[in-house]
C-alpha positions in Angstrom: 118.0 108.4 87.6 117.9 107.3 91.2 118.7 103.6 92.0 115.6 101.0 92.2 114.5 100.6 95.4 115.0 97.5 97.4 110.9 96.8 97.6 111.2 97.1 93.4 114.2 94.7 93.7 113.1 92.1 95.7 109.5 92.0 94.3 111.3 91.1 90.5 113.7 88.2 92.0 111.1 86.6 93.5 108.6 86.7 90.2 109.9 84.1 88.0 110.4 85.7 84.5 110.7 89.3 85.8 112.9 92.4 86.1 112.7 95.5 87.5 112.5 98.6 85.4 113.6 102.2 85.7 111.3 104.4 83.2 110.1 107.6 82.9 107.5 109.0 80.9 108.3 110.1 77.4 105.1 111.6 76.1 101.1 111.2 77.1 98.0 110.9 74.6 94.4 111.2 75.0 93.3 107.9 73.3 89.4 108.6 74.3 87.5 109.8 77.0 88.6 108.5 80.1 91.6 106.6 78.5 95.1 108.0 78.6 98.3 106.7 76.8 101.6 106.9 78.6 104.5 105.9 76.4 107.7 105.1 78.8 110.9 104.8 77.8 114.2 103.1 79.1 116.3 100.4 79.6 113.6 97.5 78.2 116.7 94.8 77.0 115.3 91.8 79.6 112.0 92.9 79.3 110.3 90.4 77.0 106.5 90.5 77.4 103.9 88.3 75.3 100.7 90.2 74.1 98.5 90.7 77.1 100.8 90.8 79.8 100.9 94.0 82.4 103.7 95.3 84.4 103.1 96.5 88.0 103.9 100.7 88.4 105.1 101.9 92.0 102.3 104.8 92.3 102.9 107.3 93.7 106.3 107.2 92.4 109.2 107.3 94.8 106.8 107.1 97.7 107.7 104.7 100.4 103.6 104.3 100.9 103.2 103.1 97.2 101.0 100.7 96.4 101.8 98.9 93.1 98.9 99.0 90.3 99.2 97.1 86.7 99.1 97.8 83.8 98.6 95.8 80.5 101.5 96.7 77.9 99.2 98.2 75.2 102.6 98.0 72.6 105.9 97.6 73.3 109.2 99.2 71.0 112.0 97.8 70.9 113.6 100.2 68.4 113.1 103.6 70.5 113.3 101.2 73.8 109.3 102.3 75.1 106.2 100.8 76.0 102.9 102.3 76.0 99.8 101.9 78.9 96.5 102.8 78.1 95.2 103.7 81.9 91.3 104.7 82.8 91.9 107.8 84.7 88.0 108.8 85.4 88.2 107.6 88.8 90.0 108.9 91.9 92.5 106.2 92.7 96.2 105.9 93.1 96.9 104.5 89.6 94.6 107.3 88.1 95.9 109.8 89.9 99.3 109.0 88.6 98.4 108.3 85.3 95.8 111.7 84.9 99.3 113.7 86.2 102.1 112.1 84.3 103.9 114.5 82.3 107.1 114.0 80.2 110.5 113.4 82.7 108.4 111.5 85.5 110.0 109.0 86.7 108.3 105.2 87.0 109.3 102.3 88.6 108.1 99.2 87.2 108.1 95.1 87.5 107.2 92.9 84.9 106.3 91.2 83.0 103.4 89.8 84.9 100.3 87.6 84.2 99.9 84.0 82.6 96.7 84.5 80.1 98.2 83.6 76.3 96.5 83.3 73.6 95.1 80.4 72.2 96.6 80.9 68.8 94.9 77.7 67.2 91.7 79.0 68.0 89.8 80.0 64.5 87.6 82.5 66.5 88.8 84.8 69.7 85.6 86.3 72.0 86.7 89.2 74.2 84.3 90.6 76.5 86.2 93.5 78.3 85.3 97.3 80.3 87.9 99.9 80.1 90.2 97.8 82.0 90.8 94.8 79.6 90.6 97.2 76.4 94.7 97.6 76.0 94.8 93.7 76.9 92.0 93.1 74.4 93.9 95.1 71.4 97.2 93.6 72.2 96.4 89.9 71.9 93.9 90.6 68.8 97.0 92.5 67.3 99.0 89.7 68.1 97.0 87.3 65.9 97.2 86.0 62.4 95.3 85.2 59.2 93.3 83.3 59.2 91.3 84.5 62.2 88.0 85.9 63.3 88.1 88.7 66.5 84.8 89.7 68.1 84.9 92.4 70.7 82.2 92.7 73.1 83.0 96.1 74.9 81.1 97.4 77.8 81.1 101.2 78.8 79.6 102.6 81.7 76.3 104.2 81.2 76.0 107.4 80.2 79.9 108.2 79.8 79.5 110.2 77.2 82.0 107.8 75.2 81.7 107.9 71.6 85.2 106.9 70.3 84.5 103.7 68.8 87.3 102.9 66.7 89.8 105.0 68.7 89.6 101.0 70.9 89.0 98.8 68.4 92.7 96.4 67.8 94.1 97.1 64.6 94.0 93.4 63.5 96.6 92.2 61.0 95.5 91.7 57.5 93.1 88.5 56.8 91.9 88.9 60.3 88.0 89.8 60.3 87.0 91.9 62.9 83.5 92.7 64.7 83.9 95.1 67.0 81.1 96.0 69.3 81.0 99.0 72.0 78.1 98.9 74.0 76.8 101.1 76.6 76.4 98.5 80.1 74.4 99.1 82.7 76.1 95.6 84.6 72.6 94.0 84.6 72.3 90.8 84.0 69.7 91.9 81.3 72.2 93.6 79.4 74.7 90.7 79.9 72.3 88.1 78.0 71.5 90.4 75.4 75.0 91.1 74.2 76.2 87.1 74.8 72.8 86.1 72.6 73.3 88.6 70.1 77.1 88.3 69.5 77.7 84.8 70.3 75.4 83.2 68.0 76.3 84.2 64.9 79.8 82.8 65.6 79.2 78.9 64.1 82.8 78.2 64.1 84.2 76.3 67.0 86.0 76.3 69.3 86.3 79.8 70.4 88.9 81.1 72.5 87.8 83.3 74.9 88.4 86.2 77.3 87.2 87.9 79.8 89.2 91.3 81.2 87.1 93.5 83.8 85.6 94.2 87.1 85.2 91.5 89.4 81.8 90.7 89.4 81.2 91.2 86.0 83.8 88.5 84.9 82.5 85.9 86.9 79.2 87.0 85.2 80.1 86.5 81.9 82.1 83.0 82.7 79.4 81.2 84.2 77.0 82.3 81.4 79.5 81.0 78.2 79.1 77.4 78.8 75.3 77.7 78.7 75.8 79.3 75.0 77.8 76.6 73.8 81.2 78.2 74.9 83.7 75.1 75.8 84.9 76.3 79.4 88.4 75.0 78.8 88.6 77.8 76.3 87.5 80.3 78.8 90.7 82.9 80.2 89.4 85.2 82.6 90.8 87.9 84.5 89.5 90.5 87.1 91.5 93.7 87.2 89.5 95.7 89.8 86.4 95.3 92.3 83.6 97.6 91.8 83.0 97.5 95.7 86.5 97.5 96.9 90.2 99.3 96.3 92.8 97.1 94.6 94.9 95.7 97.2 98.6 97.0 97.6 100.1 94.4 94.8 97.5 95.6 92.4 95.2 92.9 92.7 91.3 93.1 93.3 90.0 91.2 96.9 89.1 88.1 96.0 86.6 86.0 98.6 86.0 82.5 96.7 86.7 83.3 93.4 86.8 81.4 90.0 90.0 79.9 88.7 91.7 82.2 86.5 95.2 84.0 86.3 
């Protein structure tokens, strides 16, 4: 393969814990509509993520225009050296362009690991409310977790998508770990937001829960400011935005942000 560029280079020396990876794709998978697997394989000795964290992908590859997107690392290898992304590729940006056209021999450039959410493994009971976006992060971390644990999944799919695949999303959860997993159809109104908080939240009587929220902008800071009111502790709230409904990612990957609330 071609040496990493300088931008790759610099961008991993300045990121405390981070390297910079040359991959390439090994194999792709349809995981469900609107969801697609890429498995990458290479050198991954330094690279040491914990469950949840993303790496950024140069995209389009080998462009000197790229802009960087991230990705959470759905699973990582070590044996065959390869991680796997599960990327949304039913819109028409950079990182679904790439990811809808990977093939097997593609080259990727990569830093990471990035992102600071952990889980709160004393936690009895872990709350995710994620889109597309925050499903890989949601099954990685609920993965991650063992007995004794509950895991409820609140996922929200855009209206009328058509999906259907269910379980092909829901974390395989270790054994002893109960699991209620939940995909909805949202239609982002607020009306749908208290409906699924009220119905899955309230059953839950044991306390504290850890939770997190993974997904478009303005639906995260939805959902955090409504969790105190149903009995959520806020220092158990993580939250983090992966995209802006309204506006492009900027070049490092990251959604504008004007005012928002604390979070990675």
């Amino acid at each position: 393969m071609a040496p990493l560029s300088e931008r790759a280079t610099a961008i991993a020396a300045r990121l405390e814990g981070a390297v910079a990876l040359d991959l390439s794709v090994a194999e792709t998978f349809e995981v469900a509509k609107g969801i697609r697997e890429l498995t990458l394989e290479g050198d991954l000795a330094s690279f040491s993520p914990w469950p949840g964290q993303d790496v950024m992908i140069s995209v389009p590859p080998g462009d000197d225009a790229a802009r960087w997107r991230r990705y959470t690392v759905r699973r990582i290898d070590p044996a065959s050296s390869t991680i796997d992304l599960w990327v949304t590729v039913d819109t028409n940006g950079p990182g679904a362009t790439w990811a809808g056209a990977a093939a097997a021999g593609d080259r990727v450039e990569a830093v990471g690991p990035r992102g600071k959410i952990a889980l709160d493994a004393g936690a009895p009971t872990h709350l995710f409310v994620v889109d597309p976006s925050g499903i890989a992060a949601m099954c990685a971390m609920a993965e991650a977790l063992v007995a004794p644990a509950l895991v409820v999944t609140i996922v929200g799919m855009p209206q009328f998508s058509g999906f259907a695949d269910t379980e092909a999303v829901a974390p395989l959860c270790a054994d002893g770990v109960q699991l209620r997993h939940h995909v909805l159809q949202d239609d982002t109104g607020p009306a749908w937001l208290d409906q699924v908080l009220d119905a899955m939240i309230k059953p839950i009587e044991d306390t504290p829960i850890a939770t997190y929220v993974f997904g478009e902008l303005e639906m995260t800071r939805r959902v955090v400011a409504g969790l105190p009111d149903r009995g959520i502790d806020p220092s158990w709230i993580r939250s983090k935005p992966y995209w802006r409904n309204d506006k492009a990612n900027e070049s490092n990957g990251e959604p504008m942000r004007e005012g928002a609330p604390d979070s990675e």
